[in-house]
N, C-alpha and C positions, 0 to 999 in steps of 0.2 A: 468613424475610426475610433477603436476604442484605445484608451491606456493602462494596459495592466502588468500589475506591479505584481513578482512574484519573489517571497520571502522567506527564506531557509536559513533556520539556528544551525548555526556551526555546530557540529558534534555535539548536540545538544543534551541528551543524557548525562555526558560525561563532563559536559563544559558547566553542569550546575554540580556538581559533584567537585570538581576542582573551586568551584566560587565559594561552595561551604565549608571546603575542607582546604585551604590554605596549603596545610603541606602537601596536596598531589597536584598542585601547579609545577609545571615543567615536568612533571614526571609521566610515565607511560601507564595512562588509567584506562581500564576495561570495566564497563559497567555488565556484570553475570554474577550467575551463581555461579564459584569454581567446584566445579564437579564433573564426573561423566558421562550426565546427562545434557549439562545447561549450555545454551550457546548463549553468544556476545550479544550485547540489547543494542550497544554503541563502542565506540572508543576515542579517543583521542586520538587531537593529529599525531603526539608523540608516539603512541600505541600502531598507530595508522604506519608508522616508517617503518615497521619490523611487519609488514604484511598482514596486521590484524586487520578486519570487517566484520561488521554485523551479520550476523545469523551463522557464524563461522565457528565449528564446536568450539566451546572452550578451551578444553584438554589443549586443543591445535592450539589455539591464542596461548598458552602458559608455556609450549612447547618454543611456539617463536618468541617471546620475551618473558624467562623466565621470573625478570625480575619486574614486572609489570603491577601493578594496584589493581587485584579484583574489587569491584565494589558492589554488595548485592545492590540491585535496581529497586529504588521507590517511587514506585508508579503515581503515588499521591501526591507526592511533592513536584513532581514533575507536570503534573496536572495542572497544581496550583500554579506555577510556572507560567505555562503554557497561556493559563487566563488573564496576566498580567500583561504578557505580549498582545495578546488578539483583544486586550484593552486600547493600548496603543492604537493597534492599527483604526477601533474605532473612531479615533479620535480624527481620523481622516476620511474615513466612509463607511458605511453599512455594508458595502457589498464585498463581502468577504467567503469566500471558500476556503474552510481549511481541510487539507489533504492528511493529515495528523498532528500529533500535537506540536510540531517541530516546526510545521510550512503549509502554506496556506496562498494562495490567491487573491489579491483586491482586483476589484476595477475603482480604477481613482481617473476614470472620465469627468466626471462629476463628482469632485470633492470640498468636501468643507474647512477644509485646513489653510484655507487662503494662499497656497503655493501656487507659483505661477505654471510650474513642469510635472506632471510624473515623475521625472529625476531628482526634482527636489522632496516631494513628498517619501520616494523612496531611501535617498538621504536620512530626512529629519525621522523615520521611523528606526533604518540606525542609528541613528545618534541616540536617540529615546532609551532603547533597549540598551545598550554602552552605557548611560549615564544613570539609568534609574534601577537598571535590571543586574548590571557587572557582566553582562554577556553576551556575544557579537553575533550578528546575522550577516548573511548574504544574500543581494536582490539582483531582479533580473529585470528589466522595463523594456516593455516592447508593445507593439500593436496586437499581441493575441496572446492566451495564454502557453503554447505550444514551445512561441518563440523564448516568453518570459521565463520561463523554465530552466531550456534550456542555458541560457544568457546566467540564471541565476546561479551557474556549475562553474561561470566561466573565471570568475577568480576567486574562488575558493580560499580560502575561508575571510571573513569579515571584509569582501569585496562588493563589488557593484558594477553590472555592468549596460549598459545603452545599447539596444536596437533598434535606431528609430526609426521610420517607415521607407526614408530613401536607403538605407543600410540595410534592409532584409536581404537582397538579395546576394546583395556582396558577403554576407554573413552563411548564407546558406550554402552559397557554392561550392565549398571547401569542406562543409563539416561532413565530419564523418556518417553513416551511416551505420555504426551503433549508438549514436549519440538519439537516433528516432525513437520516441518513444513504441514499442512493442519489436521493435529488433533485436530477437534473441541471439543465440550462437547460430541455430539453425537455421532462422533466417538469410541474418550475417553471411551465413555459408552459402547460402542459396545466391545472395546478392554478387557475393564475391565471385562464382562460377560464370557470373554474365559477366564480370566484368567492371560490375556496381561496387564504386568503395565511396562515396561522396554523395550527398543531394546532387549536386551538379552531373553527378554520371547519373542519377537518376532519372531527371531531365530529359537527359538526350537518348535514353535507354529504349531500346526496344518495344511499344507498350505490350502488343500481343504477346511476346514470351514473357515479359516482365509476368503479365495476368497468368498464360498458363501456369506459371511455376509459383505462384501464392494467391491465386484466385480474388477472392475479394477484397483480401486487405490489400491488393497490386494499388486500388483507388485510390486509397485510403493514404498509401504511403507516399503517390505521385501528389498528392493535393499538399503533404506535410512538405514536400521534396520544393512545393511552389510559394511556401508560408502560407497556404492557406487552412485557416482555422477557425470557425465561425461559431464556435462554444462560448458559451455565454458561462460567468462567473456566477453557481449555484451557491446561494447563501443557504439552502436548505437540501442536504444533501441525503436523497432517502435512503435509509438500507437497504443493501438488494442482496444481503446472504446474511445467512445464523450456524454458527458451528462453535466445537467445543471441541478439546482435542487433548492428548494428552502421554505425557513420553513417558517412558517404561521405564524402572531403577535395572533392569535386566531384560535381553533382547527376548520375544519371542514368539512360537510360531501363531498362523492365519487360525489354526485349528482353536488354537487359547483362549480369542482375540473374543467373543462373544459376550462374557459378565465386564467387559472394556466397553463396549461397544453400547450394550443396554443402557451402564451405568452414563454413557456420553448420551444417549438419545432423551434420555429421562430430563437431563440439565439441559439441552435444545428445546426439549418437548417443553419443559414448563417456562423458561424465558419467550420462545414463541407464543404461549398463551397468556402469560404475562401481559408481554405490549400486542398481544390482538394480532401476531402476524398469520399466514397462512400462504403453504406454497405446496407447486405440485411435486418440485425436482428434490431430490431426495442427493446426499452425499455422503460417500467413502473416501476415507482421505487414508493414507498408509506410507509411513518410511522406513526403509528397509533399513538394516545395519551399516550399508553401504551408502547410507543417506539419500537411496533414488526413492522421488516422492512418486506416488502413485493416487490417481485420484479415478473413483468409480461413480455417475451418478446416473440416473433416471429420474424423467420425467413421467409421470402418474398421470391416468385418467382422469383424476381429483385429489383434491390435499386428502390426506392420509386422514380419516376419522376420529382416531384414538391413538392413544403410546404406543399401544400393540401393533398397530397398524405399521405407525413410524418407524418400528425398531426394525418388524420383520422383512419391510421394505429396504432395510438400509443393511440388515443380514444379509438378504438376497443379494446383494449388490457383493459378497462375496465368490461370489463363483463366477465374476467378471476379472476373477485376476488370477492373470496366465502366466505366474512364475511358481516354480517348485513348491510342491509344501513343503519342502525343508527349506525355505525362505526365513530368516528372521525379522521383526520387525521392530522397531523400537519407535515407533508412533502411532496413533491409530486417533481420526477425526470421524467426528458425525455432524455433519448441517445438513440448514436447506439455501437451498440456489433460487435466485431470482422470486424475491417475495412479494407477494402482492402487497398493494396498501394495506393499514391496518383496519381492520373489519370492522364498523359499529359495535359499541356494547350494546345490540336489542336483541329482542328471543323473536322466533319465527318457528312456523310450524316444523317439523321434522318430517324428513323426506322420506324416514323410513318409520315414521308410526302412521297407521290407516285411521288412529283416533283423535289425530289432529292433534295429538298435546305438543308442547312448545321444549325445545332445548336451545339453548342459548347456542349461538354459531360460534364455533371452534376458531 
């Protein structure tokens, strides 16, 4: 039976921005660029009462609290932030997953901190970050990380909250069913058509139509539906995608979008080659004016050769998308999907010289 402990900064962007800046305590701070383009990074809870969110454009965030603190985002400081905490958390165990710089995963089965509970470990690591840091977390303790998660939402902000193993089930039979992780609206809709609003209606749900109507994730969602979660806490979490992307000062059209597109492949292309990655799936990422995200990708017989290769690849992947070309766009992404490990720096014969000379592997 594992204990893990799952740990979430309170609007955490915006809650070290109030810690340095004294006067935007109590007040309604949005950490963006204010502009046309930029959306919100975070905000406060104060900011959070007039209907602000993260990734919500901006313009919209200054429209509902005009009178609100934008504050441009410093990704560096927030960084250095970030390692102060997951210092702490060391100070209780190695086995640490962080999910961003904000929240992160322990398994505190086996800790060093001489606590006798998970509840008390996840206690003393707020208290830690309150007293040394000036800024509050929320945790979640539970037997898996699924549960811990969730649990970790449940008293928001600078709360804590206990699921322990006789309590799963009582805990899950009420929660809702957009509270699972991968339940979108669409889902959501699908669930609620049967009649699904709860783990607990999940349970006693149909499973046959349950499966017809979301196919494999029908498993997936019945095993979350039972607390079961047998994921183990990744202290080395690989990358499995490379993308670069980039929003427009003015919207426009699919036709334009190509010296965008190269200029993005070139900056994937070389950090790919950089850390030694290589994949075969290729991506188109696109947001319309209307903010519908669109994403185009392919998988390739073999990783892409050359830039040339990559670009044309991820060109192609244009004439996969079936809206108007009087479409405007004001995003436009290039990665790759699902990378392989990072390759050896050694040379080896080339598959397409007959004279045997060596190029180092892409």
């Amino acid at each position: 039976m594992r204990k893990i402990v799952h740990i979430d900064m309170d609007a955490f962007y915006a809650s070290v921005e109030q810690r340095d800046r004294p006067e935007l305590i109590g007040r309604p701070t949005v950490v963006a660029w204010k502009g046309p383009r930029s959306v919100v990074c975070a905000a406060s809870y104060e900011a959070r009462r007039f209907g602000i969110r993260s990734a919500m454009p901006a313009m919209r965030a200054a429209r509902l609290c005009p009178h609100a603190e934008f504050i441009p985002p410093d990704f560096k400081r927030y960084k250095a932030v970030s390692r102060q905490v997951q210092a702490i958390y060391r100070r209780y165990t190695d086995q640490i997953e962080p999910l961003s710089l904000d929240e992160a995963y322990l398994d505190v089965t086996e800790q060093r901190g001489g606590l006798a509970t998970a509840t008390e470990v996840a206690e003393a690591i707020r208290c830690a970050i309150r007293d040394e840091l000036a800024l509050t977390a929320s945790a979640g303790v539970a037997p898996n990380k699924f549960i811990a998660k969730i649990a970790s939402d449940w008293r928001k902000p600078d709360g804590l909250f206990v699921v322990p193993p006789h309590r799963v089930d009582a805990f899950l039979e009420p929660l809702p069913v957009a509270k699972i992780p991968g339940v979108g609206r669409v889902t959501q809709g699908k669930l609620e058509a049967l009649g699904i609003q709860t783990a607990g209606d999940l349970r006693r749900c149909d499973v046959p139509v349950l499966h017809q109507q979301l196919g494999q994730y029908a498993e997936r969602l019945l095993q979350l539906a039972w607390g079961q979660d047998d994921s183990p806490v990744r202290t080395e979490r690989r990358r499995k995608s490379l993308s670069a992307e980039d929003t427009f000062s003015d919207d426009r059209p699919l036709s334009e979008l190509e010296p965008d597109i190269r200029r993005l492949a070139q900056k994937v292309w070389q950090q790919a080659e950089r850390e030694q990655y290589r994949s075969r799936t290729v991506l188109l990422k696109l947001k319309t004016r209307a903010f519908v995200t669109l994403t185009r990708q392919q998988t390739l017989v073999a990783p892409p050769p050359s830039l040339e290769a990559f670009t044309q690849s991820v060109l192609a992947l244009r004439h996969r998308v079936d809206l108007p070309a009087t479409t405007l766009y004001r995003l436009v992404g290039v990665g790759f999907q699902q990378l392989m490990q990072p390759a050896p720096a050694v040379s080896q014969p080339s598959l397409f010289d007959p004279c045997g000379s060596t190029n180092q592997v892409p």
